[in-house]
Structure formats: structure tokens, C-alpha cells
PyMOL Python script that loads the backbone (N, CA, C, O; Angstrom):
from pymol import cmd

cmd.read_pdbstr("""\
ATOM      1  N   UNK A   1       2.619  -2.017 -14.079  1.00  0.00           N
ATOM      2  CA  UNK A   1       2.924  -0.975 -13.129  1.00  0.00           C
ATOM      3  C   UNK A   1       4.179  -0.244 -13.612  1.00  0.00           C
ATOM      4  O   UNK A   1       5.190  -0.871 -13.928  1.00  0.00           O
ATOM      5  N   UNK A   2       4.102   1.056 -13.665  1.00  0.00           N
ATOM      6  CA  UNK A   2       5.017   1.426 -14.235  1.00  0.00           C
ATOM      7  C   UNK A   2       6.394   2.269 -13.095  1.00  0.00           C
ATOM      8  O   UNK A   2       5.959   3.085 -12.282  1.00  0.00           O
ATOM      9  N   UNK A   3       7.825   2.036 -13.112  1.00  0.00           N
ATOM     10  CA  UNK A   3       8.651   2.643 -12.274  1.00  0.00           C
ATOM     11  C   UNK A   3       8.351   3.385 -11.696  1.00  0.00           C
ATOM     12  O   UNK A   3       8.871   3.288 -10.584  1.00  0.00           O
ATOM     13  N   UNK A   4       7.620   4.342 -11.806  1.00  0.00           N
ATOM     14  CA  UNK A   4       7.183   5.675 -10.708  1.00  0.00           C
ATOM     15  C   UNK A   4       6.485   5.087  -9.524  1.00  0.00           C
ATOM     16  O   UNK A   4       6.722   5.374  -8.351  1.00  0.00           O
ATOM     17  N   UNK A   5       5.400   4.043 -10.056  1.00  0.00           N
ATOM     18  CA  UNK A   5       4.450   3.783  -9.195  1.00  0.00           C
ATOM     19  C   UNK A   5       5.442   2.807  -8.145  1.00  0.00           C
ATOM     20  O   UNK A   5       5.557   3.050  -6.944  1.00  0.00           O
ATOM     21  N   UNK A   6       6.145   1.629  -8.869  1.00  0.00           N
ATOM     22  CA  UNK A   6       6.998   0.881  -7.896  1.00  0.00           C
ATOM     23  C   UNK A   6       7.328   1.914  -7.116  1.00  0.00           C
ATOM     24  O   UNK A   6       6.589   1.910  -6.132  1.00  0.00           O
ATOM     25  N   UNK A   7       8.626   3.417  -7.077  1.00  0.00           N
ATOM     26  CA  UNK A   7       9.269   3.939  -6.527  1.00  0.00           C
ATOM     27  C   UNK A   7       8.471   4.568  -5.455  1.00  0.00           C
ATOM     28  O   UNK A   7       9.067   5.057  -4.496  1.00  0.00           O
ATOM     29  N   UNK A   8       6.728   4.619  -5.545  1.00  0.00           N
ATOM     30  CA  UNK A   8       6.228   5.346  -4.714  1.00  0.00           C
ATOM     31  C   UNK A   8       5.860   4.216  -3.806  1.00  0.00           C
ATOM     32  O   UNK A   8       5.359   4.512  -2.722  1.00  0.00           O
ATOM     33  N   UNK A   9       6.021   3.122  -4.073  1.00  0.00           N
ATOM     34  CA  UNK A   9       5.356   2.062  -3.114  1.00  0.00           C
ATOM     35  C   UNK A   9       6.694   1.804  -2.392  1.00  0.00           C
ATOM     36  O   UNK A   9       6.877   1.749  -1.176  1.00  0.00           O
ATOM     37  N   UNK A  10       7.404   1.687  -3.178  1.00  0.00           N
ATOM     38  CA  UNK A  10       8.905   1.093  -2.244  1.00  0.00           C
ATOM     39  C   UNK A  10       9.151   2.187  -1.520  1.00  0.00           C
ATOM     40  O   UNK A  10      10.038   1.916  -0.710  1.00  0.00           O
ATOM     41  N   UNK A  11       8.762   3.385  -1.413  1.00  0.00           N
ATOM     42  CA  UNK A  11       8.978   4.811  -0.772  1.00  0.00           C
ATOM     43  C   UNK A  11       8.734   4.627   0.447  1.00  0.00           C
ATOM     44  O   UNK A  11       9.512   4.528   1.396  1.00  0.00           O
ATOM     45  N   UNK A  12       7.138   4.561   0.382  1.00  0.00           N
ATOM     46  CA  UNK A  12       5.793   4.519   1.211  1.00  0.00           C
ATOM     47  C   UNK A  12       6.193   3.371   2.327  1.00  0.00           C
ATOM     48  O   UNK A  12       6.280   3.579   3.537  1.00  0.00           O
ATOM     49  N   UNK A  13       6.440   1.992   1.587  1.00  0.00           N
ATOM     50  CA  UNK A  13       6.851   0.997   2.854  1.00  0.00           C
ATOM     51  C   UNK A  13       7.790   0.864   3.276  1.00  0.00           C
ATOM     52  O   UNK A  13       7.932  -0.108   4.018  1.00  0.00           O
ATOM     53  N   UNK A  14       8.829   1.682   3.056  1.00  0.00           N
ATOM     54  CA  UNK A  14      10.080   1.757   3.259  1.00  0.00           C
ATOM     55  C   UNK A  14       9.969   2.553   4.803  1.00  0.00           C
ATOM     56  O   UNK A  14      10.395   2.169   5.892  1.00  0.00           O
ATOM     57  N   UNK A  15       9.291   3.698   4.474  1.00  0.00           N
ATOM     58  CA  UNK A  15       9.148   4.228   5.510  1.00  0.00           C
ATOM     59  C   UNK A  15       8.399   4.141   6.399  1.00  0.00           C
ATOM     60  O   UNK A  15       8.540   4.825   7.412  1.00  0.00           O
ATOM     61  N   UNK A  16       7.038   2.948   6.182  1.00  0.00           N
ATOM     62  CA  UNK A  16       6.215   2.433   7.013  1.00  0.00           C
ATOM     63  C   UNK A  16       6.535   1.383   8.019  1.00  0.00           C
ATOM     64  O   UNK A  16       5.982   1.203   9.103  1.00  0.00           O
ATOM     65  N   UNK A  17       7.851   0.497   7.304  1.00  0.00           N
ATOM     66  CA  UNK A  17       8.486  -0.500   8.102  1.00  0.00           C
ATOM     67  C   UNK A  17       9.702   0.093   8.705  1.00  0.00           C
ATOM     68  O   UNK A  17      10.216  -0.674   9.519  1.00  0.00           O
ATOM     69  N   UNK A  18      10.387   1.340   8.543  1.00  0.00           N
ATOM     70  CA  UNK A  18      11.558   1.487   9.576  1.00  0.00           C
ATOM     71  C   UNK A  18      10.968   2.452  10.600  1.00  0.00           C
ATOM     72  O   UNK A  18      11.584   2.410  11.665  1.00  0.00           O
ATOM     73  N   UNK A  19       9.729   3.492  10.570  1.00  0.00           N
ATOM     74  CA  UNK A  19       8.911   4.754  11.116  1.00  0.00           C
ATOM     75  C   UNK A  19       8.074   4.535  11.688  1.00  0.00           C
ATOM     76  O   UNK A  19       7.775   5.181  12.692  1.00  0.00           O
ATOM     77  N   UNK A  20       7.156   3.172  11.072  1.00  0.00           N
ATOM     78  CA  UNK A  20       6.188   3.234  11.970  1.00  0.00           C
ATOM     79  C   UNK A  20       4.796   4.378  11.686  1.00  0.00           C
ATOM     80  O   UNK A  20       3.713   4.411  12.270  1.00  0.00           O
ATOM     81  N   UNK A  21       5.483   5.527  10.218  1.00  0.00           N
ATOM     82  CA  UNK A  21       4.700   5.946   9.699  1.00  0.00           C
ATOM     83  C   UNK A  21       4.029   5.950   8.937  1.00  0.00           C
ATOM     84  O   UNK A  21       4.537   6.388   7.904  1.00  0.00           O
ATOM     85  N   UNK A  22       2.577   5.544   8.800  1.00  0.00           N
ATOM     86  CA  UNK A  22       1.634   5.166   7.773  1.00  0.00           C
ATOM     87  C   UNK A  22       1.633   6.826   6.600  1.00  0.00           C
ATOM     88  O   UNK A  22       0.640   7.163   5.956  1.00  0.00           O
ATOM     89  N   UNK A  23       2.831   7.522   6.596  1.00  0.00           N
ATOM     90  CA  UNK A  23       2.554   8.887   6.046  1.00  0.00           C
ATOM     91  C   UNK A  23       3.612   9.357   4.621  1.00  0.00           C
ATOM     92  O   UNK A  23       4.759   8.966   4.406  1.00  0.00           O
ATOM     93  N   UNK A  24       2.860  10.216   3.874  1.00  0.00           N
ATOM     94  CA  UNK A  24       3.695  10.534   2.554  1.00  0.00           C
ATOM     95  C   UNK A  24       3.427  12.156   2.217  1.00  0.00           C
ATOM     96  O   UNK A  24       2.421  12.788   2.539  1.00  0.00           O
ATOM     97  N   UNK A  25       4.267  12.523   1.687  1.00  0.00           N
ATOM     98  CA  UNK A  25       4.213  14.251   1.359  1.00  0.00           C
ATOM     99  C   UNK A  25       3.642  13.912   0.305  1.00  0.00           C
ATOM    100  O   UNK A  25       2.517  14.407   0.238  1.00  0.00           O
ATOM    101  N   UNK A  26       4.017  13.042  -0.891  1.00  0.00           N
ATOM    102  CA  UNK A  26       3.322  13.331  -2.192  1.00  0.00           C
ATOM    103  C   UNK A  26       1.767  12.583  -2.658  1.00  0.00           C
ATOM    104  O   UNK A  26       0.952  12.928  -3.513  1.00  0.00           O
ATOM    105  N   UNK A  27       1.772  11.410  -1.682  1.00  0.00           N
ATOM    106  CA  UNK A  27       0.296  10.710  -1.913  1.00  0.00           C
ATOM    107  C   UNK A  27       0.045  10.367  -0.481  1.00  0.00           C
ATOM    108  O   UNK A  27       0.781  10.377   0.506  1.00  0.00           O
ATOM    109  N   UNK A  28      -1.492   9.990  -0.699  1.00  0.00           N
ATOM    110  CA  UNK A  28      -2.205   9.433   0.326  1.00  0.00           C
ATOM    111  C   UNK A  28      -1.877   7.992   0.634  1.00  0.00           C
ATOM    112  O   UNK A  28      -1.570   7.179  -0.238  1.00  0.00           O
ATOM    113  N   UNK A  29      -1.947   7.755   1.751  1.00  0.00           N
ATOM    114  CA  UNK A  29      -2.033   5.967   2.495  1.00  0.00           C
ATOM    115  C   UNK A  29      -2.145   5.764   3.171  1.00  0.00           C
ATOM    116  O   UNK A  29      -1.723   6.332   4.179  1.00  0.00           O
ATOM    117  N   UNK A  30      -3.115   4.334   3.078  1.00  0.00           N
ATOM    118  CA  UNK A  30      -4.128   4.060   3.846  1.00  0.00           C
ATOM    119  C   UNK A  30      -3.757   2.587   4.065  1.00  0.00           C
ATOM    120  O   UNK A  30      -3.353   1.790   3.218  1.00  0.00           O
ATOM    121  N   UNK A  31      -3.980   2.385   5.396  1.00  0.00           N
ATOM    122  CA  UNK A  31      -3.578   1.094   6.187  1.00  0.00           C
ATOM    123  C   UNK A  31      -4.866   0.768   6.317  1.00  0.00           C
ATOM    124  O   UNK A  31      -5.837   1.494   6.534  1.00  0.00           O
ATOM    125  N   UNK A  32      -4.745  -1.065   6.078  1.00  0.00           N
ATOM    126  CA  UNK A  32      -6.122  -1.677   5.947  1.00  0.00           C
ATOM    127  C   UNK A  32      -5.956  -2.935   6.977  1.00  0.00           C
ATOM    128  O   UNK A  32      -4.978  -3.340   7.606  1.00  0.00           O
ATOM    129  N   UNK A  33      -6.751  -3.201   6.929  1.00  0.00           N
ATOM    130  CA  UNK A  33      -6.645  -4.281   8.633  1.00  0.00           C
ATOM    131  C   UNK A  33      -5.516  -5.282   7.761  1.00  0.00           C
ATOM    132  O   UNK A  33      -5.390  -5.438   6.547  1.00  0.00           O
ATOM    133  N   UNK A  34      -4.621  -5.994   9.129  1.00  0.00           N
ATOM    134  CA  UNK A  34      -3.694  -7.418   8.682  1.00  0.00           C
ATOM    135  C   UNK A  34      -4.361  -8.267   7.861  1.00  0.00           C
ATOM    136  O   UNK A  34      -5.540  -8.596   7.991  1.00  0.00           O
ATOM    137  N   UNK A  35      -3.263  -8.788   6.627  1.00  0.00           N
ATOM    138  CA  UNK A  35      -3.620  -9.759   5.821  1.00  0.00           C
ATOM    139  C   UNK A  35      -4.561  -9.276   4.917  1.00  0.00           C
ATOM    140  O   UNK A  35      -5.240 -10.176   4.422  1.00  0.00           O
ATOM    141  N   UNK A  36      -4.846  -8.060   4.510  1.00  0.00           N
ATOM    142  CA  UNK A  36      -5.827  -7.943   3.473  1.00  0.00           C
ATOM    143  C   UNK A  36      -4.341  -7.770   2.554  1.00  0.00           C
ATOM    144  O   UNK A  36      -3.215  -7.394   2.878  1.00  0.00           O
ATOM    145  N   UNK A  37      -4.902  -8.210   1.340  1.00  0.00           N
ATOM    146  CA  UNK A  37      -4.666  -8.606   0.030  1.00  0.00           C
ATOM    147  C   UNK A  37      -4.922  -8.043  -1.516  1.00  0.00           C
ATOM    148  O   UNK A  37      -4.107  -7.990  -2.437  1.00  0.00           O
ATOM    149  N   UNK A  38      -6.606  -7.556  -1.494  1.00  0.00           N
ATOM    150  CA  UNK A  38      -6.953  -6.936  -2.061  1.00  0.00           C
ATOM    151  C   UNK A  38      -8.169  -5.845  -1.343  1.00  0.00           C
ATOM    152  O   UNK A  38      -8.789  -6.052  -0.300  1.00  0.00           O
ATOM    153  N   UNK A  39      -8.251  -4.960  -2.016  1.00  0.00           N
ATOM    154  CA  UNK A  39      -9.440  -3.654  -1.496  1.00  0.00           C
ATOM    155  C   UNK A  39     -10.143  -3.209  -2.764  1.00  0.00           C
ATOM    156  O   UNK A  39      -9.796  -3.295  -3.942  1.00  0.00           O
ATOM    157  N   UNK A  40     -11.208  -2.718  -2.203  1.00  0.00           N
ATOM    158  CA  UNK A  40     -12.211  -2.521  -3.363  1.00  0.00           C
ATOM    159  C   UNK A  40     -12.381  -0.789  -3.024  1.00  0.00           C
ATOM    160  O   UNK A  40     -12.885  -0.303  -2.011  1.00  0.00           O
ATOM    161  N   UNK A  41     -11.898  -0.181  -3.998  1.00  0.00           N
ATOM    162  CA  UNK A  41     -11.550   1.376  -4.000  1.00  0.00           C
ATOM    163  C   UNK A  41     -12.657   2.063  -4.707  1.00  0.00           C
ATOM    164  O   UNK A  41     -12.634   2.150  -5.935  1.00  0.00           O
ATOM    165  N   UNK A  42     -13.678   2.581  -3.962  1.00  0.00           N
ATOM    166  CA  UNK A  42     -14.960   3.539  -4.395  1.00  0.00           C
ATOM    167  C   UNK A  42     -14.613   4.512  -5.089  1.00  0.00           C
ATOM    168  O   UNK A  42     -13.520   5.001  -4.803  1.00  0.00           O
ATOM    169  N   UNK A  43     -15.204   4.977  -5.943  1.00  0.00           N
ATOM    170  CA  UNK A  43     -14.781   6.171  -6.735  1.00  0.00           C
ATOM    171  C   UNK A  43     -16.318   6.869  -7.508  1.00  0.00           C
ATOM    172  O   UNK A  43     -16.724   6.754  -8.665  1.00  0.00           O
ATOM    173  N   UNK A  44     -16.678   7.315  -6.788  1.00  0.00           N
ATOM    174  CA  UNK A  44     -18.231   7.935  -6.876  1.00  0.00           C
ATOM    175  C   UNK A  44     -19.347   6.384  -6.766  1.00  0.00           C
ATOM    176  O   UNK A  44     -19.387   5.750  -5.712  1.00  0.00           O
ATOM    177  N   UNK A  45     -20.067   6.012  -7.836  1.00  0.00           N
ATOM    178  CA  UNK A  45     -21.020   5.336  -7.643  1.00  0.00           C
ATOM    179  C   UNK A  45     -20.240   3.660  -7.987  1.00  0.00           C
ATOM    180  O   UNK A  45     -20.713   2.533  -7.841  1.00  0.00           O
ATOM    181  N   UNK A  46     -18.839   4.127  -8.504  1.00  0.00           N
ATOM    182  CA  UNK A  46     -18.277   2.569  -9.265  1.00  0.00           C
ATOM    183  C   UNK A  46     -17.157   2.518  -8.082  1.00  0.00           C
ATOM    184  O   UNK A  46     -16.763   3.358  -7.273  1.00  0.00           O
ATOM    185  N   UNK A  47     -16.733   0.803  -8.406  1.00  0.00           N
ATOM    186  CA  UNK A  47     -15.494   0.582  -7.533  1.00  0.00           C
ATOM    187  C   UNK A  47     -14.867  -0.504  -8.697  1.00  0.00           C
ATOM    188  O   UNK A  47     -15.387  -1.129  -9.622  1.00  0.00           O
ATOM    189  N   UNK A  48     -13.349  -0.387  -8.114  1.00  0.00           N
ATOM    190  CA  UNK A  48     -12.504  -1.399  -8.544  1.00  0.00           C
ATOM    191  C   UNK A  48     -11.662  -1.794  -7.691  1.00  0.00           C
ATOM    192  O   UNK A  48     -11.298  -1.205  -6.673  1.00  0.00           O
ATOM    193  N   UNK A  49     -11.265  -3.023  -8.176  1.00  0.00           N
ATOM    194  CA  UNK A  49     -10.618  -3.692  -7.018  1.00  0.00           C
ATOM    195  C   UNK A  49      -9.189  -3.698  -7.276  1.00  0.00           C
ATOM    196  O   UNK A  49      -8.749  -3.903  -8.407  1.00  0.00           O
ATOM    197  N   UNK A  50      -8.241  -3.421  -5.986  1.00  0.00           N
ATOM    198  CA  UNK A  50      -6.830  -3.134  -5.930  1.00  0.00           C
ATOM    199  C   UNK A  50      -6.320  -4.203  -5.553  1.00  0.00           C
ATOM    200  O   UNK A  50      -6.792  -4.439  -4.440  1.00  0.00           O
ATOM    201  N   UNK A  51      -5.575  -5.039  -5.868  1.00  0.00           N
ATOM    202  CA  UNK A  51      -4.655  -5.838  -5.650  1.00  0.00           C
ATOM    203  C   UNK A  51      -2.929  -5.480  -4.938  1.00  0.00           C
ATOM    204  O   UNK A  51      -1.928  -4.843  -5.265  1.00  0.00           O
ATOM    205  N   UNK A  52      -3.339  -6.241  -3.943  1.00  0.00           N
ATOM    206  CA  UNK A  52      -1.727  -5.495  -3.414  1.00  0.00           C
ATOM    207  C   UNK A  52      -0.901  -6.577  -3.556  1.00  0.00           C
ATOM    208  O   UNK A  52      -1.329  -7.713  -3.354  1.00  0.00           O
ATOM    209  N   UNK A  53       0.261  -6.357  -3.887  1.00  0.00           N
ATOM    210  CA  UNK A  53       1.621  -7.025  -3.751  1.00  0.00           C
ATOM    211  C   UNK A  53       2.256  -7.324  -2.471  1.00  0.00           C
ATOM    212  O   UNK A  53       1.957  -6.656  -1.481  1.00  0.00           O
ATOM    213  N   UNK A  54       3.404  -8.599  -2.386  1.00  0.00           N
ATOM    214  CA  UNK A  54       4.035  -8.706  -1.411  1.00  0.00           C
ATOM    215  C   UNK A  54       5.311  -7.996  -1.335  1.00  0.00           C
ATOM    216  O   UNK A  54       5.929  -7.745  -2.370  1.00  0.00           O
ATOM    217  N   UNK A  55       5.784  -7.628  -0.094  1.00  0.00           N
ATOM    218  CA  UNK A  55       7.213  -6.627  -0.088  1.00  0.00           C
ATOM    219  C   UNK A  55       7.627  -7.099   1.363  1.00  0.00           C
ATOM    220  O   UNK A  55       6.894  -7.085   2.353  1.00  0.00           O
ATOM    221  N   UNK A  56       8.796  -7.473   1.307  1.00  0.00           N
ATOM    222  CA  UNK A  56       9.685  -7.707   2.629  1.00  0.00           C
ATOM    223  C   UNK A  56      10.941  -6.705   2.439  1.00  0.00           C
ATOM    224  O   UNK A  56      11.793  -6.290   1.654  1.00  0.00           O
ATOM    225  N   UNK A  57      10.351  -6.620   3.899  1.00  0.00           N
ATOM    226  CA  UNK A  57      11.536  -5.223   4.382  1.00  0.00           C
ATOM    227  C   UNK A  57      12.035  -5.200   5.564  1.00  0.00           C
ATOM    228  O   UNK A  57      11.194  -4.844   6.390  1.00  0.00           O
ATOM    229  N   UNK A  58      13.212  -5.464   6.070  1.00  0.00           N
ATOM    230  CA  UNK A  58      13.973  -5.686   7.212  1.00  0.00           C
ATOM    231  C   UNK A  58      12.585  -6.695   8.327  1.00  0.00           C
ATOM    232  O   UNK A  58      11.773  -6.323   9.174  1.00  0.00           O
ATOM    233  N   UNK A  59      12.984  -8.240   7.638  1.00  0.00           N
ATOM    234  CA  UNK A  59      12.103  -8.785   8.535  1.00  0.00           C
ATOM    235  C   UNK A  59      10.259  -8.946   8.392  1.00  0.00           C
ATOM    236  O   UNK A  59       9.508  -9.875   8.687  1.00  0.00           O
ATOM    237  N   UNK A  60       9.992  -7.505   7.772  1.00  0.00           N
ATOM    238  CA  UNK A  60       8.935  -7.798   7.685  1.00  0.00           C
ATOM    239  C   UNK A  60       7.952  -8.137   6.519  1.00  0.00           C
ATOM    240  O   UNK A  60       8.535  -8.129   5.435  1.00  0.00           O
ATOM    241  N   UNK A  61       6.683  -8.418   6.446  1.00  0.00           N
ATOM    242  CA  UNK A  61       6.238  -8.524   5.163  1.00  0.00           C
ATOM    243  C   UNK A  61       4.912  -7.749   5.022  1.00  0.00           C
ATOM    244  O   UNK A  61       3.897  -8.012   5.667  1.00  0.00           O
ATOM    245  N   UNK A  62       5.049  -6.614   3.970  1.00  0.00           N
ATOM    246  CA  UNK A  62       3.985  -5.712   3.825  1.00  0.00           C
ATOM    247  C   UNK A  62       3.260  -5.765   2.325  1.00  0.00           C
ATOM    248  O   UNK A  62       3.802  -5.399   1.282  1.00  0.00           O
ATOM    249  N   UNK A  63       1.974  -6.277   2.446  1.00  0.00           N
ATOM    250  CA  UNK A  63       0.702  -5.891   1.209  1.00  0.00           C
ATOM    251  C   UNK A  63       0.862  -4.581   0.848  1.00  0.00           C
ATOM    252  O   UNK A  63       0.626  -3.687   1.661  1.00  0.00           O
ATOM    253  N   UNK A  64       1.191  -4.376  -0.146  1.00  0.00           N
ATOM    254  CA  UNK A  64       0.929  -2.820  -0.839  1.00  0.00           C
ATOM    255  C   UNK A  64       0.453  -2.534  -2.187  1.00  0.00           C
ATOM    256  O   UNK A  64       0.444  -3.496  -2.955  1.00  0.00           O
ATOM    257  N   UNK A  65       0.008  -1.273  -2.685  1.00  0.00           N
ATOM    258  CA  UNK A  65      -0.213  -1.457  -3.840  1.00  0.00           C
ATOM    259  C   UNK A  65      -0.714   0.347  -4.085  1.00  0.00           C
ATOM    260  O   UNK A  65      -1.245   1.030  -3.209  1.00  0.00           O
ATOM    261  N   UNK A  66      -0.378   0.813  -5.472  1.00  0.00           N
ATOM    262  CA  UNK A  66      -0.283   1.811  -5.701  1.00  0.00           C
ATOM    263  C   UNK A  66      -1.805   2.370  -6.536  1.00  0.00           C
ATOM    264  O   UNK A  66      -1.996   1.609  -7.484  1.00  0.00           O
ATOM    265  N   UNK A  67      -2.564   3.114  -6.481  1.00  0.00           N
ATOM    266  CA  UNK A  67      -4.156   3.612  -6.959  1.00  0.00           C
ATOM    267  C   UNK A  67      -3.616   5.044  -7.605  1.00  0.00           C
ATOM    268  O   UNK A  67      -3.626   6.118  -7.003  1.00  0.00           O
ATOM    269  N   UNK A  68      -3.057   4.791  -9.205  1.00  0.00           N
ATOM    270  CA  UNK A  68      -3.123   6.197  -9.984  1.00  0.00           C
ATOM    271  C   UNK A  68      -4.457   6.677  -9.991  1.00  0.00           C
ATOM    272  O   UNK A  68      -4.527   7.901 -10.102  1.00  0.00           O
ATOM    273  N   UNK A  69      -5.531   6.077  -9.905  1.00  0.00           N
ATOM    274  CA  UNK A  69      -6.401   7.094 -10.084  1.00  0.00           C
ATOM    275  C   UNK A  69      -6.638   8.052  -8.857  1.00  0.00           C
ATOM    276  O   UNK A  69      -6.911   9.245  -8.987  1.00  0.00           O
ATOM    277  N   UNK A  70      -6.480   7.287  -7.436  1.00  0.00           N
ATOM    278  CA  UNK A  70      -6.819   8.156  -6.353  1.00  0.00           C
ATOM    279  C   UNK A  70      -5.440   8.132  -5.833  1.00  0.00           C
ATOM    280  O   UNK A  70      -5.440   8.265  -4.609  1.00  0.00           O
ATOM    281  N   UNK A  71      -4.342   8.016  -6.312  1.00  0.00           N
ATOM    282  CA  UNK A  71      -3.186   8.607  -5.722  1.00  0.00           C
ATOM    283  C   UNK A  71      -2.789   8.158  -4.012  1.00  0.00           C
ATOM    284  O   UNK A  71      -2.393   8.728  -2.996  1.00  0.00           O
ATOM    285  N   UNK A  72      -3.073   7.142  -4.333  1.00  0.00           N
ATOM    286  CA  UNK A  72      -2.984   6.237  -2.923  1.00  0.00           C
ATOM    287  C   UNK A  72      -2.350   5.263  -2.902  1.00  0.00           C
ATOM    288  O   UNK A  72      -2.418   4.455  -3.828  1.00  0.00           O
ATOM    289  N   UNK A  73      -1.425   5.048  -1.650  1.00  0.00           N
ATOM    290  CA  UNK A  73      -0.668   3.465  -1.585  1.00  0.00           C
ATOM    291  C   UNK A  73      -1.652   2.908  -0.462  1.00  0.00           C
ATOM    292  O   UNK A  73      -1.882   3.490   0.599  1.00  0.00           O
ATOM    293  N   UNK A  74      -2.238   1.600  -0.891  1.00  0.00           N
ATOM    294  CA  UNK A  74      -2.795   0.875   0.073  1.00  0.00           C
ATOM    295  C   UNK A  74      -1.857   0.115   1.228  1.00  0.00           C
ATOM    296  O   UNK A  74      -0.697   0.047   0.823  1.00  0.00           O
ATOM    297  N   UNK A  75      -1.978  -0.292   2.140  1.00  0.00           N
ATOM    298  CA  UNK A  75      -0.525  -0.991   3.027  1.00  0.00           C
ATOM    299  C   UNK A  75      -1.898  -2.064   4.196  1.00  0.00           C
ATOM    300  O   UNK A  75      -2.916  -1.841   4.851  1.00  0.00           O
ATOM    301  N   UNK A  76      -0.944  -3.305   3.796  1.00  0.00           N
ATOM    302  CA  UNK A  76      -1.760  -4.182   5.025  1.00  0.00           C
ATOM    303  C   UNK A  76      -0.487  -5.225   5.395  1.00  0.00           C
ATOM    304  O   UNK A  76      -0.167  -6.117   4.610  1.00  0.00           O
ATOM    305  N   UNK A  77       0.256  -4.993   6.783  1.00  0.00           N
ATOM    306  CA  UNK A  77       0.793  -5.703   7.179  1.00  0.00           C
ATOM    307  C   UNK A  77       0.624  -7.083   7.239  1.00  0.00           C
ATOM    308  O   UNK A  77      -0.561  -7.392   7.369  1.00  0.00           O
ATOM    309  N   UNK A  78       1.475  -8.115   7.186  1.00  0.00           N
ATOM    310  CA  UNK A  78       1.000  -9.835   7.243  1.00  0.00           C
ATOM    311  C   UNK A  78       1.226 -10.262   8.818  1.00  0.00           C
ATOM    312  O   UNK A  78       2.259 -10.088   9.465  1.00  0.00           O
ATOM    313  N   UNK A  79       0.388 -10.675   9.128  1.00  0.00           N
ATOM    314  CA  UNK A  79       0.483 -11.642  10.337  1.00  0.00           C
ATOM    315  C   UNK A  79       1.657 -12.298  10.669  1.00  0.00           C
ATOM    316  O   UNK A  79       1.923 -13.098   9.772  1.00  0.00           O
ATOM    317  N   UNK A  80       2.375 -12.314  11.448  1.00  0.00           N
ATOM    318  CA  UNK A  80       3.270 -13.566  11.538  1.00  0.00           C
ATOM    319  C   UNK A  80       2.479 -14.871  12.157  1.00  0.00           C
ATOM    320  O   UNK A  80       3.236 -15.654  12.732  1.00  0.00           O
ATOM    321  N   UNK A  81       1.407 -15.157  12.143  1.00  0.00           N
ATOM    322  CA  UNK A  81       0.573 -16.297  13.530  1.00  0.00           C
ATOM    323  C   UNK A  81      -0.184 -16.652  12.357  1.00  0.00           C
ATOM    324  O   UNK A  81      -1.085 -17.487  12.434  1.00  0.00           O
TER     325      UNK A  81
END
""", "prot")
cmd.dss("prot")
cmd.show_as("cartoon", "prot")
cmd.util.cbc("prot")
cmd.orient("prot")
């Protein structure tokens, strides 16, 4: 993963865990039900599968993960239960 992509993920949940906003000016993101981990990202007739990372941020702990091809941060909050 290269620095840009970290900086857009640490962006994205940065502002998802203090806002409350699932939202970005420069890419798309998409919140996936609690505890998902990985997602399987369609892209015409093929898919691949996204692996998200762990990130704690004031307290909390957020799945994320960055899609150069579709320019998307995935985000799935963790359960505390």
C-alpha cells in the first residue's frame, strides 16, 4: 500500500470516527455492515476481494481499506459485544 493510499484511509476514518461522516470530497466510501473484514468488489463481470485493515481512533476500532481501482475506502466498524 503505498503513502497516498494510507493518507486517504487515515483521512476517511479520521473523519468517520470524530463526524460521524461516512463522506469524502476526493473518493468514494462505503460502509459495510459491523465486523466485516473483507469485501468482494465487482468490477463488470470479475470481482476481487478487499481486505480491510484494523485502525483505532479515539476509542474506537474501524475495518478499512483503500480500492485504487474503484477509488473507494471501504469502512466496517467493530463491535464492541
Amino acid at each position: 500500500m503505498s503513502s497516498e493510499e494510507k493518507q486517504i484511509i487515515h483521512r476517511v476514518v479520521e473523519n468517520f470516527v470524530r463526524t460521524g461522516n461516512a463522506t469524502d470530497e476526493q473518493v468514494k466510501v462505503t460502509c459495510l455492515p459491523v465486523n466485516k473484514t473483507s469485501f468482494v468488489e465487482q468490477t463488470g463481470n470479475d470481482g476481487r476481494t478487499i481486505l480491510l485493515d484494523e485502525y483505532k481512533l479515539d476509542g474506537k476500532v474501524i475495518w478499512a481499506s483503500y480500492s485504487a481501482r474503484s477509488g473507494t475506502v471501504y469502512l466496517s466498524l467493530k463491535s464492541t459485544h
